[in-house]
C-alpha positions in Angstrom: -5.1 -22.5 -11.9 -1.7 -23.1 -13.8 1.6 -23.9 -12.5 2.5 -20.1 -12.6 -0.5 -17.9 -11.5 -0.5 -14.2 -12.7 -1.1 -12.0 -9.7 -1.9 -7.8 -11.0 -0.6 -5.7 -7.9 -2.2 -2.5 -8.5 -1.0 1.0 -7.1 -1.6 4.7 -7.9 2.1 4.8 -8.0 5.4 3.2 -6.5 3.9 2.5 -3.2 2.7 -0.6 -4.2 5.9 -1.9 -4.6 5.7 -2.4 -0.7 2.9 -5.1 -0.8 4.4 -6.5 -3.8 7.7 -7.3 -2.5 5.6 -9.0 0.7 3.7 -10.9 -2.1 6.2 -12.3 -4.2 8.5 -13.6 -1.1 4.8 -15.6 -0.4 4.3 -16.2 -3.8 7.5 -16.7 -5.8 5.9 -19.3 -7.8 3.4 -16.5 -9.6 4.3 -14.3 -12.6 3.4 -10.5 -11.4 2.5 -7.7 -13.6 2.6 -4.3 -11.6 0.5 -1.3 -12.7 1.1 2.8 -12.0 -1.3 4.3 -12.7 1.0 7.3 -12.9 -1.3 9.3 -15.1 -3.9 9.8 -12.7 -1.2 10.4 -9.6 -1.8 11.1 -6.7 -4.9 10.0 -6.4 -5.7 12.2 -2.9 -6.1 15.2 -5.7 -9.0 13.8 -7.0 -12.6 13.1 -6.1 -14.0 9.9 -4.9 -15.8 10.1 -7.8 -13.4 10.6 -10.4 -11.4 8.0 -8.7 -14.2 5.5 -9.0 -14.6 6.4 -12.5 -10.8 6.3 -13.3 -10.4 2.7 -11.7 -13.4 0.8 -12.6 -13.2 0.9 -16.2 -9.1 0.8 -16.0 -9.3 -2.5 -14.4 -11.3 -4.0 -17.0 -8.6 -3.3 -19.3 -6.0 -4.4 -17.6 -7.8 -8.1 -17.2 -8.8 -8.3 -20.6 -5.3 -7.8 -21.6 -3.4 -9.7 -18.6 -5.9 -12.5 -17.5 -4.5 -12.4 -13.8 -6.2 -14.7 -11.2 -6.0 -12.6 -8.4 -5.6 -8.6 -8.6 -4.0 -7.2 -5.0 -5.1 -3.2 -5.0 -2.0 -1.8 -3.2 -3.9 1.2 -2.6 -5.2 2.5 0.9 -7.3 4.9 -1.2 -8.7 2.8 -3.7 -9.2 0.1 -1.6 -11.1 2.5 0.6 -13.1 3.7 -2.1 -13.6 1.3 -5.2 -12.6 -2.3 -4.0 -17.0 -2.6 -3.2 -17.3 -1.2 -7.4 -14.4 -3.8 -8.7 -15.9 -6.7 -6.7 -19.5 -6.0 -8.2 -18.5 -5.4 -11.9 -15.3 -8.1 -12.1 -15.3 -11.9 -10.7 -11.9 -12.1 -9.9 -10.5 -12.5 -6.7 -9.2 -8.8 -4.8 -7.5 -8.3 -2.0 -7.4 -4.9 -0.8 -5.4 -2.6 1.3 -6.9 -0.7 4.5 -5.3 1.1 7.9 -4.2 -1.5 9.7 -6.2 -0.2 13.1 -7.6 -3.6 14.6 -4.2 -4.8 15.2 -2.4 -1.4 16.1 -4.9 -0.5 18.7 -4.6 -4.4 19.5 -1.4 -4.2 20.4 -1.4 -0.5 21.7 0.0 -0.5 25.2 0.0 3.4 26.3 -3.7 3.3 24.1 -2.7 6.2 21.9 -2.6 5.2 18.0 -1.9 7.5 15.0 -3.0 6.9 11.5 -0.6 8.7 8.8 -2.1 8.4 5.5 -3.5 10.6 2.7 -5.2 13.3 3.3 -8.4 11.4 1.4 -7.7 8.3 3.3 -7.9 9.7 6.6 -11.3 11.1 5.9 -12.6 8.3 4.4 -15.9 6.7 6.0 -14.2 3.5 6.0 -11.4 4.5 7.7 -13.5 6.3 10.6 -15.8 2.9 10.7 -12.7 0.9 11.5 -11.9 3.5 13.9 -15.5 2.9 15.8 -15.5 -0.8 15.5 -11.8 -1.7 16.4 -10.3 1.3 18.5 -10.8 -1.0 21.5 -11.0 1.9 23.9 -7.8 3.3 22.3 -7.5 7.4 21.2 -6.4 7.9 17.8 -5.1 10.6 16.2 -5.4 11.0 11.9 -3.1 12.5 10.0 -3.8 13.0 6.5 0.0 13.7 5.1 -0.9 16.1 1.9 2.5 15.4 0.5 4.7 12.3 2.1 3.7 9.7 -0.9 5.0 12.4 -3.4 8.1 12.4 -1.3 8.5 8.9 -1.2 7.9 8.8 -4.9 10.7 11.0 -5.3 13.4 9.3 -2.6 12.4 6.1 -5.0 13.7 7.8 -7.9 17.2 9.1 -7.0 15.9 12.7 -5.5 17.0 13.2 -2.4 14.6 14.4 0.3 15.5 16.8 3.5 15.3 15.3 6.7 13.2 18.4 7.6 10.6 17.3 4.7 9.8 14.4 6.0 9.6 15.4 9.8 6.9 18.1 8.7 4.6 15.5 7.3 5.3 13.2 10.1 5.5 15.3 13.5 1.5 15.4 13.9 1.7 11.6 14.3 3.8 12.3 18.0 1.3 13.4 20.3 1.8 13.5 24.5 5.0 14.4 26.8 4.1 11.2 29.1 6.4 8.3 28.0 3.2 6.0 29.8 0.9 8.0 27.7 2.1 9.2 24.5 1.8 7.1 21.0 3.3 4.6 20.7 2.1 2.9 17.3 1.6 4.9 14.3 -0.4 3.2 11.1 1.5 3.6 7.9 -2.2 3.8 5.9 0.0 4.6 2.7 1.8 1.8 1.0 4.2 4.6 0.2 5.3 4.9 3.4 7.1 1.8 4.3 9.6 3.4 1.4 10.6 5.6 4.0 10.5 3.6 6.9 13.9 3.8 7.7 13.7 7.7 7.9 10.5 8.1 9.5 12.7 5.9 12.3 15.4 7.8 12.4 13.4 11.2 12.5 10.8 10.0 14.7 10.9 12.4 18.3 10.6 8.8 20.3 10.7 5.2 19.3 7.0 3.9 18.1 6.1 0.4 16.6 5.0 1.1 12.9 1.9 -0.8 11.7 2.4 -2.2 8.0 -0.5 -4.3 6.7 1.8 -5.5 3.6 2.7 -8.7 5.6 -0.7 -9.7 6.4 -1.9 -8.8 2.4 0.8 -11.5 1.2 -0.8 -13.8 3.6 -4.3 -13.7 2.7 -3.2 -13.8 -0.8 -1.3 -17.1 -0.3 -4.6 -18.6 1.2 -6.6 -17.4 -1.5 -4.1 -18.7 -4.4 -3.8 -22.1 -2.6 -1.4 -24.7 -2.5 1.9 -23.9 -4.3 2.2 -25.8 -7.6 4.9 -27.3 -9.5 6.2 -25.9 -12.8 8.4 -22.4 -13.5 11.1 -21.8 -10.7 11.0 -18.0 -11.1 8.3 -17.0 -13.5 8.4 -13.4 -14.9 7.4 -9.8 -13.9 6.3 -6.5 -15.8 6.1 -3.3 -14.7 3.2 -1.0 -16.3 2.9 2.7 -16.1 -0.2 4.1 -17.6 1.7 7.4 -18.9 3.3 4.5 -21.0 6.7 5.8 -19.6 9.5 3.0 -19.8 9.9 2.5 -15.6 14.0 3.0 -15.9 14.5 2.2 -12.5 15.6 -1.9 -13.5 18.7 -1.5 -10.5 16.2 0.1 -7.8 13.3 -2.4 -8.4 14.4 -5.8 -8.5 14.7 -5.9 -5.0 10.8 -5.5 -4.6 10.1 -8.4 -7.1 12.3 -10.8 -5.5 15.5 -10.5 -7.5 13.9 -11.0 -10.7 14.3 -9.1 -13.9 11.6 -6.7 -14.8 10.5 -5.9 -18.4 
């Protein structure tokens, strides 16, 4: 390992900005090189397989050209789908993103989770196996959101989304009249979603503890990097989009890699 280790933070998009900024207050000793694969976006209007054929090959280009020693896929759906196809094929260390449902229903107290996602996500095999080994006796309700990382995506940018937007794609989430037995912890299985934390608070119809698995990706990722070493401060960061359009969002993103310029 050198005294600045390259971490790749993968994403279909600008959700992945989420982990990252999780990652590099771990890790601020690693260069990062964040990838959008904006081309292909959103992934939930593709097959599984296309996806699997998109990514597989698309990561091998990116760590012939980058080197990184660890590669975090920021991704509930590719993670869900392709992180068992990267693993075979690449040696490099992954780390992958999935609904956070062990600790929700953990922690559940009226026993009534929700998991907001993507509409592929929600569906997902893996998602409904975590369901059967972790629900712990909770109910929980999926909702596959068909347009809430698009949204997010957008807010990012400078658009300005309607309060009434976001509620549409959120309201399924809220289910029972009961304050004893209504939800009261909702998954955010889309790394786009902490983006719009703040509104999903503010337009939630009761108060709800909101599951984001970004904290405990940075962690495992610290464990797996090791030790901190000396060298570089504050090593650099890039910001890839596969369209190769130039990101233009310099103001709006250093906040996500730690305060650091981005090229």
């Amino acid at each position: 390992m050198t005294n600045s280790p390259t971490i790749l933070v993968f994403d279909s998009g600008l959700g992945g900005l989420t982990v990252l900024r999780e990652v590099v207050a771990a890790r601020p000793d690693a260069h990062y090189v964040y990838v959008a694969d904006d081309a292909f976006f959103p992934y939930g209007h593709h097959s599984e397989d296309e996806i699997i054929a998109r990514v597989v090959p698309l990561m091998g280009e990116l760590i012939g050209t980058h080197d990184p020693d660890l590669i975090v896929i920021a991704c509930n759906t590719a993670s869900t789908l392709v992180l068992s196809h990267l693993r075979a094929a690449y040696s490099l260390p992954f780390v992958g993103t999935v609904p956070a449902i062990k600790p929700a229903c953990a922690q559940s107290r009226t026993r009534r989770v929700s998991v907001l996602g993507t509409k592929g996500t929600v569906k997902r095999e893996y998602t409904k196996a975590l369901i059967r080994d972790f629900a712990q006796g909770c109910e929980v309700t999926l909702v596959g959101s068909p347009e809430l990382a698009s949204l997010a995506e957008a807010e990012l940018s400078g658009h300005p989304i309607s309060d009434d937007a976001i509620r549409t794609e959120l309201a399924p989430c809220f289910v029972g009249e009961d304050a004893g037995a209504r939800t009261d912890t909702v998954v955010l299985a889309c790394t786009h979603y902490p983006l719009l934390l703040d509104r999903l608070k503010k337009l939630a119809p009761w108060p709800v503890d909101w599951i984001d698995p970004a904290p405990a990706i940075a962690r495992r990722v610290s464990d797996l990097l090791g030790a901190r070493n000396g060298g570089v401060a504050q090593p650099g960061a890039e910001m890839i989009f596969t369209s190769n359009r130039a990101h233009g969002l310099s103001a709006t993103l250093t906040p996500f890699f730690g305060g650091r310029a981005v090229a």
